[in-house]
C-alpha positions in Angstrom: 9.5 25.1 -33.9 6.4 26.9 -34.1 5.0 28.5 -30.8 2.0 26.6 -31.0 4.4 23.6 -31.1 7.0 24.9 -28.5 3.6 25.1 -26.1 2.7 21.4 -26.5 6.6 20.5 -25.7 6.1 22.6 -22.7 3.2 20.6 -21.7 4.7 17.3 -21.8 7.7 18.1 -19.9 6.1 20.2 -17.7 3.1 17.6 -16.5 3.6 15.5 -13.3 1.9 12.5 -11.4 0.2 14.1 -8.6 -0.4 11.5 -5.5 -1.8 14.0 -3.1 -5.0 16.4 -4.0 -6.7 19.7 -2.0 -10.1 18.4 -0.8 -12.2 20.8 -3.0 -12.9 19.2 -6.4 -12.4 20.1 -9.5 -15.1 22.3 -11.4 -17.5 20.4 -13.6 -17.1 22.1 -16.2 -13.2 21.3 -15.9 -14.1 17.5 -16.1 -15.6 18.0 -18.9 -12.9 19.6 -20.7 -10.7 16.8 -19.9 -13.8 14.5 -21.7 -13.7 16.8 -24.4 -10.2 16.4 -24.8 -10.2 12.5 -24.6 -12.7 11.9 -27.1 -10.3 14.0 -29.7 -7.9 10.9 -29.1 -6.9 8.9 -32.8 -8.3 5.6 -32.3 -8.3 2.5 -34.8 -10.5 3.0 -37.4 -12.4 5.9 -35.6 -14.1 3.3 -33.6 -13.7 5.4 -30.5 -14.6 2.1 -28.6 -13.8 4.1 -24.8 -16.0 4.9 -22.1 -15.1 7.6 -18.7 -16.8 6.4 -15.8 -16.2 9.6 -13.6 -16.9 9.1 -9.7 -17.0 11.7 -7.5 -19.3 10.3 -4.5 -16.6 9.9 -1.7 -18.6 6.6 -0.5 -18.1 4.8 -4.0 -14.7 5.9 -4.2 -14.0 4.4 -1.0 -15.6 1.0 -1.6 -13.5 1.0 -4.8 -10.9 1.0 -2.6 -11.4 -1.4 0.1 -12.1 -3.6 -2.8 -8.7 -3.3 -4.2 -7.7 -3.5 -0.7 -9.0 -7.0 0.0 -8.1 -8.2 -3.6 -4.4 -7.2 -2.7 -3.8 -8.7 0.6 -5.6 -12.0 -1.1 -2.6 -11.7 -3.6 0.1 -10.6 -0.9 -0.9 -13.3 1.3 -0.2 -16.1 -1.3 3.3 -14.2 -2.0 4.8 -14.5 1.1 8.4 -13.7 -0.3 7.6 -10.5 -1.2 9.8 -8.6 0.8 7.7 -6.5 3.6 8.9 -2.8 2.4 7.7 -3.8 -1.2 4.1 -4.8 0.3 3.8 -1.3 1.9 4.9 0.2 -1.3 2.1 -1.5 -3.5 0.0 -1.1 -1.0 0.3 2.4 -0.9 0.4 2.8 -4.8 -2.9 0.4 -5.5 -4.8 2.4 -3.4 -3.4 6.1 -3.3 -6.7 7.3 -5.4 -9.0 7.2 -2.2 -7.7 10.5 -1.8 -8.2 12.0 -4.7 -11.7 14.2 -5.5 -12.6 12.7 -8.9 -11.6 8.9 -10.4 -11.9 8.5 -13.7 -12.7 5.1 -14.9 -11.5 4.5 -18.5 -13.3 1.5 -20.2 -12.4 0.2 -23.5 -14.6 -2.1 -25.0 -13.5 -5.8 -25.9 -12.7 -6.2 -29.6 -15.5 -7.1 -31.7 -16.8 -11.2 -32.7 -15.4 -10.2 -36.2 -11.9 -9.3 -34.4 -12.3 -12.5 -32.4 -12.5 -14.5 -35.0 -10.0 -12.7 -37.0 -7.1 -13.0 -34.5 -8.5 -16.2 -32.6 -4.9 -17.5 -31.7 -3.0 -14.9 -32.6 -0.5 -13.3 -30.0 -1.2 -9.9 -28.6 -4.6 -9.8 -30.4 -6.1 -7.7 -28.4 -3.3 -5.1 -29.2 -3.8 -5.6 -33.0 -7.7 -5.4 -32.4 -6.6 -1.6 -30.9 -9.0 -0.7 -28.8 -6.9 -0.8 -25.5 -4.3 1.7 -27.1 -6.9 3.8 -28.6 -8.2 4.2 -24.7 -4.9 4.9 -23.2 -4.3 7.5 -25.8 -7.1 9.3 -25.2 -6.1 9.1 -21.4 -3.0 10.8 -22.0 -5.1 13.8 -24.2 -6.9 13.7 -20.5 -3.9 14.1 -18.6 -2.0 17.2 -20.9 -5.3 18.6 -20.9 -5.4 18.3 -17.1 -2.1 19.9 -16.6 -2.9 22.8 -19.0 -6.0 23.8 -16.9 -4.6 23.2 -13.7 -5.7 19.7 -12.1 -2.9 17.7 -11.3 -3.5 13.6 -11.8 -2.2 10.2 -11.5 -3.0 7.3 -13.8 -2.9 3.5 -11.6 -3.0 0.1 -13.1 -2.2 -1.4 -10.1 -6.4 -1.4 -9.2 -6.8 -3.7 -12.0 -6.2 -6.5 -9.9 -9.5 -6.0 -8.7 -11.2 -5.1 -12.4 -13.9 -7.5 -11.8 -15.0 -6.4 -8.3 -14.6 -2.8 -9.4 -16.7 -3.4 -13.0 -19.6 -5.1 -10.6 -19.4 -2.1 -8.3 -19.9 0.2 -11.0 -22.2 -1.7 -13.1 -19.9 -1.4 -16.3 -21.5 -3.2 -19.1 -20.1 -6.3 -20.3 -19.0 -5.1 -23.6 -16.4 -3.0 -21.9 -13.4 -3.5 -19.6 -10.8 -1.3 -17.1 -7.8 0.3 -19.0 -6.8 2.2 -15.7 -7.7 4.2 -13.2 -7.2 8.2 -13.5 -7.2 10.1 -10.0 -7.4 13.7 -10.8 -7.6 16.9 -8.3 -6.2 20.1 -7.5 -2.4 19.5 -6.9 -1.5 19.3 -3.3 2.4 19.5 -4.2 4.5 20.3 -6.8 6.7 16.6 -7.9 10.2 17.9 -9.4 10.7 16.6 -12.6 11.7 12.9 -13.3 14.7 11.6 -14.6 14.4 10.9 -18.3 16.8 8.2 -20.8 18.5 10.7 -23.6 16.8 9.5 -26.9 19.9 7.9 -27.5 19.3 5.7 -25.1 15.2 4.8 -26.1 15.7 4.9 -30.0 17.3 3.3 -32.5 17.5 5.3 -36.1 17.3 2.4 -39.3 18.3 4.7 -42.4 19.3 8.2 -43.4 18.6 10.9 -40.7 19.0 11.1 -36.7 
């Protein structure tokens, strides 16, 4: 392996979600190297159909939240076997980017009428269309790129239960919809490193070579 190479491996294993951030924010020019970085992301047919809302006003970021808030407890409320230590635990994870400097909103935009029509009835279209894996690939160039500068972050899909409220809030244009939610700040502790499966255990090798 190259060094160049043996660098990127270090990356990945060494980057962490980070659920608690130092107040000061990042530097702007930081956030945009994390844009930068994103935008370099392989998408389907170079479409590059994302968008990065990036919201760093404390008041919207809070609203955001007590919007996921209220959605939640709607959806708790009508789920009353959920067992009481599991409600604290989502409620903890749906909302645990109130305290984060920066959210990054990452849109992708809704397959186009000639992709409608294409895969009307199809199942999974809008994973053939491509557009929401193009967007969470160029979140993860955002998150490397994070650790590699120094920001820690945390991506949540749990807010999405809430993606209409939120898209209102922000005004997101109807062409585009939440992928997720990307807290990002300086780290305000250091996760150890995650259990991982051996490959053995993920892949399964058709043919010659392991």
């Amino acid at each position: 392996m190259t060094e160049t190479g043996s660098g990127v491996m270090e990356c990945i294993r060494g980057r962490r979600s980070v659920r608690r951030f130092r107040r000061d924010p990042p530097q702007p020019t930081e956030i945009r190297t994390l844009l930068d970085a994103a935008r370099w992301a392989p998408s389907n047919h170079n479409r590059q159909a994302w968008r990065f809302i990036v919201v760093q006003n404390p008041s919207v970021i809070n609203r955001m939240c007590d919007t996921v808030e209220k959605r939640l407890e709607a959806l708790l409320s009508a789920s009353e076997d959920i067992l009481r230590e599991h409600r604290v635990h989502l409620r903890e994870n749906f909302t645990l980017f109130k305290n984060a400097p920066v959210v990054i909103v990452a849109l992708h935009r809704r397959p186009t009428a000639v992709s409608q029509a294409f895969l009307k009835g199809v199942e999974r279209g809008e994973m053939v269309s491509g557009e929401l894996i193009s967007s969470a690939m160029a979140v993860q160039n955002m998150l490397l790129a994070a650790h590699a500068i120094g920001l820690g972050t945390c991506v949540l899909t749990g807010p999405l239960v809430a993606a209409d409220e939120i898209e209102n809030l922000l005004r997101i244009p109807s062409a585009y919809q939440m992928t997720c939610l990307v807290a990002v700040g300086y780290a305000n502790e250091t996760p150890a490193p995650p259990p991982r499966k051996r490959i053995e255990q993920i892949a399964e090798f058709i043919g010659q070579g392991k």
